[in-house]
C-alpha positions as CSV (number, residue, x, y, z in Angstrom):
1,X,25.5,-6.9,-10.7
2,X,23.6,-4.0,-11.9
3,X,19.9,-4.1,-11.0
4,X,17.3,-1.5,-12.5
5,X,14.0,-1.9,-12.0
6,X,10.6,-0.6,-13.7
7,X,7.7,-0.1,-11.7
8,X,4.3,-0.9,-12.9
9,X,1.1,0.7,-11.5
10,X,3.9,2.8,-9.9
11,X,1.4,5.2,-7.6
12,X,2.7,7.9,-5.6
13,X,6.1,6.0,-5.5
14,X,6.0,3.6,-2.5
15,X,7.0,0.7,-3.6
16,X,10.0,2.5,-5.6
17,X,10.6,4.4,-2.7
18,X,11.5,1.0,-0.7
19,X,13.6,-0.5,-3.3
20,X,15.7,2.3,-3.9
21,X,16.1,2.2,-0.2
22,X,17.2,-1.4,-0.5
23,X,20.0,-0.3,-2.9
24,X,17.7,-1.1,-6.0
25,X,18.2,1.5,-9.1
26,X,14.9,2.2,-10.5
27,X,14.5,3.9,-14.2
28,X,11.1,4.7,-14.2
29,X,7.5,4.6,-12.9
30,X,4.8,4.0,-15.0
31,X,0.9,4.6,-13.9
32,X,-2.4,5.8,-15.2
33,X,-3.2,8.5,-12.6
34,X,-1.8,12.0,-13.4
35,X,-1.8,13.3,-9.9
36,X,1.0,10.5,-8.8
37,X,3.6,12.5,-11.2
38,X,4.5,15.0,-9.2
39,X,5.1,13.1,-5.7
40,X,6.7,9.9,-7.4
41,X,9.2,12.2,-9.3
42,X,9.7,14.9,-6.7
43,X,10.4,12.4,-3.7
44,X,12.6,9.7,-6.3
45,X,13.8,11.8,-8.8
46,X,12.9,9.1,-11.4
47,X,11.1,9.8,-14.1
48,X,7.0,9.0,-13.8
49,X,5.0,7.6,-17.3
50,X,1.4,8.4,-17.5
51,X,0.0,6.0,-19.2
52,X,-2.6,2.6,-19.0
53,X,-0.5,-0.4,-18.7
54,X,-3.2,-2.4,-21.2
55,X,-1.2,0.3,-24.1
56,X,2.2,0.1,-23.1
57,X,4.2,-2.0,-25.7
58,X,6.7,-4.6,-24.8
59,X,8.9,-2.8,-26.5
60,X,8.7,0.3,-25.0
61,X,9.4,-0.8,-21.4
62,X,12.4,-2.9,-22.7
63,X,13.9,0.3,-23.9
64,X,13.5,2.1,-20.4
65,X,16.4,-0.3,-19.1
66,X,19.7,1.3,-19.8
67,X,22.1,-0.9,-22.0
68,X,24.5,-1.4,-19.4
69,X,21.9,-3.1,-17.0
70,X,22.6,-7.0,-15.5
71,X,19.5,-7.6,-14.1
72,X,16.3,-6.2,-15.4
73,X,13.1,-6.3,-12.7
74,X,10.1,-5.8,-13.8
75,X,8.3,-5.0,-10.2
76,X,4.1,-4.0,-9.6
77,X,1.3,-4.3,-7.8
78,X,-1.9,-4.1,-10.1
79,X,-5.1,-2.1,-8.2
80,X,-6.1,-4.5,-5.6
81,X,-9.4,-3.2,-4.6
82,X,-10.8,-6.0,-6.9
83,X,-9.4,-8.4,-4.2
84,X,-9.7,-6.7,-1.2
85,X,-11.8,-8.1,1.5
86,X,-14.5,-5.1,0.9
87,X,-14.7,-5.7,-2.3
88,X,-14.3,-9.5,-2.4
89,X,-17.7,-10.6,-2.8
90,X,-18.6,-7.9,-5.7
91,X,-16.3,-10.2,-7.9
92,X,-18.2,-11.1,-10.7
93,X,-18.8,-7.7,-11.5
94,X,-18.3,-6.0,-15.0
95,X,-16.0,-3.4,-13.7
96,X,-13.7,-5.4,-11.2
97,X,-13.5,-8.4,-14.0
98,X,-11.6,-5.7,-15.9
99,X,-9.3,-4.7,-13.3
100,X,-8.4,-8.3,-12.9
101,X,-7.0,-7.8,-16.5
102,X,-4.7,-5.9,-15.7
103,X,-2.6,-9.2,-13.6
104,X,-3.1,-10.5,-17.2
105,X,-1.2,-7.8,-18.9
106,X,1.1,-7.7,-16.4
107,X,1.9,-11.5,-17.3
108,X,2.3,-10.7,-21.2
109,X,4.5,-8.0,-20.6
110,X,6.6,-10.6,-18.6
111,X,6.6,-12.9,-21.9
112,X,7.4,-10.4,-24.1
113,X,10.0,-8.8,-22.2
114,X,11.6,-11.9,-20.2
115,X,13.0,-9.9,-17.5
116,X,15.6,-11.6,-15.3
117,X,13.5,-10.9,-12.1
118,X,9.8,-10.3,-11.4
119,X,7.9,-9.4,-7.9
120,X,4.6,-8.8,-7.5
121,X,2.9,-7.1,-4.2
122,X,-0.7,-7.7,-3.6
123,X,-4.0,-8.6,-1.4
124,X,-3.9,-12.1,0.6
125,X,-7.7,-12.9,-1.4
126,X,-5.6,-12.6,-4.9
127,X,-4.0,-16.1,-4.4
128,X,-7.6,-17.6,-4.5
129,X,-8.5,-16.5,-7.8
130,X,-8.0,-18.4,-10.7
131,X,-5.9,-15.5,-12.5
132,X,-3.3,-15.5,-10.1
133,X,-3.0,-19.2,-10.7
134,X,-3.0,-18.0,-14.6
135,X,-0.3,-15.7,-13.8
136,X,1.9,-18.1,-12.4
137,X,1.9,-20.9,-14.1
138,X,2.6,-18.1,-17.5
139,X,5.8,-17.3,-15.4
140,X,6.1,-20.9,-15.0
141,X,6.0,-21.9,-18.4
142,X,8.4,-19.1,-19.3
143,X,11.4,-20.5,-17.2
144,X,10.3,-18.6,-14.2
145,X,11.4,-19.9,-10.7
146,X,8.2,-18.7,-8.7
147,X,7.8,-18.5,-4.9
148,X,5.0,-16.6,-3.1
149,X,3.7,-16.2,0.5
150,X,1.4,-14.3,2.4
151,X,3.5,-12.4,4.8
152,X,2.6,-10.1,8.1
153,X,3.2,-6.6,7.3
154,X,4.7,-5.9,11.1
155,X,7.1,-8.8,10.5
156,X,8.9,-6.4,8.2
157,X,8.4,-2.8,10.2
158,X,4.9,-2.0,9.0
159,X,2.9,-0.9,11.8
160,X,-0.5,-2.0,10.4
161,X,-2.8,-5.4,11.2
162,X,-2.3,-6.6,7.2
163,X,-1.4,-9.2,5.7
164,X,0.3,-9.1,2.5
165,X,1.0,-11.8,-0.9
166,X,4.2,-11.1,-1.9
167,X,5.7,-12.6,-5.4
168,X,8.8,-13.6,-7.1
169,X,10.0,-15.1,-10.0
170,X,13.1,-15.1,-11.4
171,X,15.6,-16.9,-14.5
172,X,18.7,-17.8,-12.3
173,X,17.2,-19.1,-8.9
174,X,14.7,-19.2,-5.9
175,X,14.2,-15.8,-4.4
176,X,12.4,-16.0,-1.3
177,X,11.0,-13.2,1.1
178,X,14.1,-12.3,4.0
179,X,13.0,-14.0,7.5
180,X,10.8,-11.4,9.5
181,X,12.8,-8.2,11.1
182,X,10.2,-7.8,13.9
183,X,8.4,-10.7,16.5
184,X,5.4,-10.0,18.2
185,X,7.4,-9.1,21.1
186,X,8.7,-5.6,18.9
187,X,5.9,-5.0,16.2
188,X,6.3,-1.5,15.4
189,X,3.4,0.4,16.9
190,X,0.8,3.6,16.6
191,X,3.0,5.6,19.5
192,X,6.7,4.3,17.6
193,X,5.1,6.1,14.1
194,X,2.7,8.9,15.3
195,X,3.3,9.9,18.7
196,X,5.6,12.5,18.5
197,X,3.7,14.9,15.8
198,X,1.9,17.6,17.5
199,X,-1.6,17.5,18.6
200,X,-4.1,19.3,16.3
201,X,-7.8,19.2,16.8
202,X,-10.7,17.8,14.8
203,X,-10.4,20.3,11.7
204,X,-7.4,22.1,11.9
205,X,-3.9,21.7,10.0
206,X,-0.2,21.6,11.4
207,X,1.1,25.2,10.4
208,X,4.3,23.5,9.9
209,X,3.0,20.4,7.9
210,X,0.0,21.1,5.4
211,X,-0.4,17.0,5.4
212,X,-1.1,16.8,9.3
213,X,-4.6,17.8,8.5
214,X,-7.7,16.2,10.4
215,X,-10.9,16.3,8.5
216,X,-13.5,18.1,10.8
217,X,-16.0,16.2,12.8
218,X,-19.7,16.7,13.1
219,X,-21.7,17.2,16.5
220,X,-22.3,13.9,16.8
221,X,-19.4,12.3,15.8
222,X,-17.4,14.2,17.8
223,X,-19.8,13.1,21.2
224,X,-18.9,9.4,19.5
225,X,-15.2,9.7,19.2
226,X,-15.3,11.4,23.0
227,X,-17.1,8.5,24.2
228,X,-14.7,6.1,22.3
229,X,-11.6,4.4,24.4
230,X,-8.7,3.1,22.7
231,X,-9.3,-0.8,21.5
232,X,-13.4,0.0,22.4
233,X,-16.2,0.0,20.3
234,X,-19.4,1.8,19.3
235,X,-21.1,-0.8,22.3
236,X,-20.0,1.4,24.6
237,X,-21.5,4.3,23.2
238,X,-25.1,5.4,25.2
239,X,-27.9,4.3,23.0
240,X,-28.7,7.8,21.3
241,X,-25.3,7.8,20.0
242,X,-25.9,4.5,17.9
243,X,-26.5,4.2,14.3
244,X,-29.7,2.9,13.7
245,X,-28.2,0.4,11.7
246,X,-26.0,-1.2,14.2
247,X,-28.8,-1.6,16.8
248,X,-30.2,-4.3,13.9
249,X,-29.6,-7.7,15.1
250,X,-27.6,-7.9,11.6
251,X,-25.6,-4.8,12.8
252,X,-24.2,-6.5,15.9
253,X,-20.8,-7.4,14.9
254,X,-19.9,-4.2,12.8
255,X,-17.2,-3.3,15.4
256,X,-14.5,-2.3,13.3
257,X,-16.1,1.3,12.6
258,X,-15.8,4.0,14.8
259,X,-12.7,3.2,16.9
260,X,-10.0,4.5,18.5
261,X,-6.4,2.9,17.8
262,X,-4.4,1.8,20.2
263,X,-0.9,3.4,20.9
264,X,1.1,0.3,21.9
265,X,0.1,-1.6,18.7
266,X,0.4,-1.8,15.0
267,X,-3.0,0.2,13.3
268,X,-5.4,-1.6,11.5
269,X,-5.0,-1.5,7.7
270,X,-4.9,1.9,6.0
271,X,-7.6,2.0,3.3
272,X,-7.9,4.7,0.7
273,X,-10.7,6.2,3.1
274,X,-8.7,6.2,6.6
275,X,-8.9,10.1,7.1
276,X,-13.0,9.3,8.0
277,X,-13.7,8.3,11.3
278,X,-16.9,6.6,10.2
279,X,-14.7,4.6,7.7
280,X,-12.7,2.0,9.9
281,X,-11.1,2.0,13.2
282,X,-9.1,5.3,12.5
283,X,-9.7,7.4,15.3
284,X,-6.3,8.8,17.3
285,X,-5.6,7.0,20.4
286,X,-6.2,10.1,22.4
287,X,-7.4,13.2,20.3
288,X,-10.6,13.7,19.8
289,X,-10.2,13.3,15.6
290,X,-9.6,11.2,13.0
291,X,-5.9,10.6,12.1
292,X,-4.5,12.9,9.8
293,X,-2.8,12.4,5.8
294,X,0.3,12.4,7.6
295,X,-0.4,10.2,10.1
296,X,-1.9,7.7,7.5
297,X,1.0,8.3,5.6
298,X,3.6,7.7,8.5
299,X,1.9,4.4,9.2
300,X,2.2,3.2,5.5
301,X,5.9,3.9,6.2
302,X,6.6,6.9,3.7
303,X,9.0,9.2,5.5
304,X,7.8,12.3,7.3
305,X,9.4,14.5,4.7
306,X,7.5,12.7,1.4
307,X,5.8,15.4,-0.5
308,X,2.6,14.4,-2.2
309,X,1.4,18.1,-3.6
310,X,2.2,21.6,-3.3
311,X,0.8,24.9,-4.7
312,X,1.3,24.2,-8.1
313,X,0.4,20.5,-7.7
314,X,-3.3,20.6,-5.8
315,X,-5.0,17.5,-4.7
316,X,-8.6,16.7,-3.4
317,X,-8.6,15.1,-0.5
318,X,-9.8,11.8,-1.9
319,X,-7.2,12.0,-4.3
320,X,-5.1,12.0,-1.4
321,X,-6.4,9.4,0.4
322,X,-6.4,7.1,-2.7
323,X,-2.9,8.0,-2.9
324,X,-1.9,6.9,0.4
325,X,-4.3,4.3,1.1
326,X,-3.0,2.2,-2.1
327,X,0.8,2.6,-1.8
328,X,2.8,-0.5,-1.1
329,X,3.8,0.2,2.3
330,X,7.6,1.7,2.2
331,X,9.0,-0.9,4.1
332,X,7.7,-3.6,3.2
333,X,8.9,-3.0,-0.5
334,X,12.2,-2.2,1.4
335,X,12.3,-5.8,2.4
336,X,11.6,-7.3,-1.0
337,X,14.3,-5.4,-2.6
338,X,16.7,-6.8,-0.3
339,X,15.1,-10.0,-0.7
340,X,16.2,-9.7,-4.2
341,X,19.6,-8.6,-3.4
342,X,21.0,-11.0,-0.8
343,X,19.4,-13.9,-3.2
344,X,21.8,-12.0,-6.2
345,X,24.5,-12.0,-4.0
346,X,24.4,-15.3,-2.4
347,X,23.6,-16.3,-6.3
348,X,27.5,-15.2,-7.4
């Protein structure tokens, strides 16, 4: 069967990226942010659609599938900082409500268009709200077969602590998630993805990779990260290195800041903000720095040679970050392409 795919909220390409390593054909990307054009088009050579999702027309999409196509998957993962665990308990407000739209469009494009296949990629705290449960019982109603669990990104060769909800739905049959590729025993780890790019020091950039690029340290931070052992805390830190806010009673247990990785396990989740030291456990297991874009990038399992600008295509590094930190990871799309696949083929 002939499978091409659309991707919604499309990014800088990674979750294209894994299903056209699965053997998926995907037609086109379609996502808000300008800056994602060039690296989802350079690195997939498939054409990128700027535009908001809430004025895309049924229609339109629909027409992006080429007449010859069996299956048509309509494949996304809708912002999830709305759902993530930082922003969890900021819920209620104005701004995030309207993000959560967006899962809501995403189920009235399904309607209109009645794909064959649907997956959906998200945060583990989206299956509490009540617009997931909207969102599957509208695929439901539609003659949707609809199967979701939360799954361990390592399971499936991501070498981050995250968990993951992963969703299908689909007209002929079940499609389920392939069993995990990895135990605990073989979790891909920090040393597997970044160990063998060279060292570079707090501030300075690869000259043969403008991505492995550390952001530069302060004084003090740089006494903190020197002080830091792989796996350790800020608690071992002598006291005039402490913030004053973590030598608050209330401070205590905000141990997840200002860490070193560890080489022989997975990293802790990449955020959109993992280049700053200060902003999660993303110190390098042994230089005296943050980890770099590329590292960051390496570990959200985009390979080494993915290009996300170039002299004619400039980003800020926050851009950058965003970029990076809110890609499906590679892999893990990788595995839900084949997912849909081997359920095709087992289907015929």
């Amino acid at each position: 069967m002939k499978v091409n795919a659309v991707d919604l909220f499309c990014g800088s390409g990674g979750l294209t990226r894994g299903l056209i390593d699965a053997g998926i054909n995907v037609v086109a990307g379609i996502d808000i942010e300008p800056k994602c054009k060039f690296p989802y088009e350079y690195n997939n050579h498939v054409p990128f659609f700027e535009r908001d999702i809430k004025h895309v027309s049924a229609n339109e999409i629909d027409a992006l599938y080429p007449t010859n196509t069996d299956i048509r998957l309509l494949a996304g993962c809708a912002p999830c900082q709305p759902f993530s665990s930082y922003s969890y308990r900021y819920k209620d407000q104005d701004h995030t409500r309207n993000k959560m739209d967006l899962l809501a469009y995403f189920g009235e494009l399904v309607v209109s268009i009645q794909p064959e296949i649907v997956s959906m990629e998200n945060v583990p705290q989206l299956e509490k709200e009540p617009i997931f449960q909207d969102f599957v019982g509208t695929l439901s109603s539609n003659g949707y077969h609809v199967t979701y669990h939360v799954v361990y990104a390592p399971a499936y060769g991501v070498p981050q602590n995250r968990k993951r909800l992963v969703l299908f739905a689909s007209k002929k049959m079940m499609i389920d998630i392939i069993p995990p590729l990895y135990s605990k025993e073989n979790y891909p780890t920090v040393r597997q993805t970044i160990g063998n790019l060279p060292p570079i020091r707090s501030g300075e950039t690869s000259p043969e990779d403008p991505m492995h690029r550390a952001v530069k340290l302060n004084e003090t931070n740089l006494e903190r990260i020197k002080a830091s052992s792989p796996g350790g805390t800020w608690h071992d830190w002598k006291p005039s290195l402490i913030l004053k806010a973590y030598k608050k009673k209330s401070g205590r247990s905000y141990t997840s800041i200002y860490g070193r990785m560890e080489w022989d396990k997975p990293a802790p989740t990449i955020t959109t903000k993992y280049y700053g030291y200060g902003n999660g456990r993303f110190g390098h297991p042994d230089q005296d720095r943050a980890i770099s874009y590329r590292e960051g990038a390496l570990l959200q399992t985009f390979p080494l040679n993915y290009v996300f600008f170039d002299a004619d295509h400039p980003v800020s590094t926050k851009e950058l970050g965003i970029m990076i930190g809110n890609a499906v990871p590679v892999q893990l799309a990788k595995a839900i392409g084949i997912s849909i696949l081997q359920n095709l083929e087992a289907k015929q």
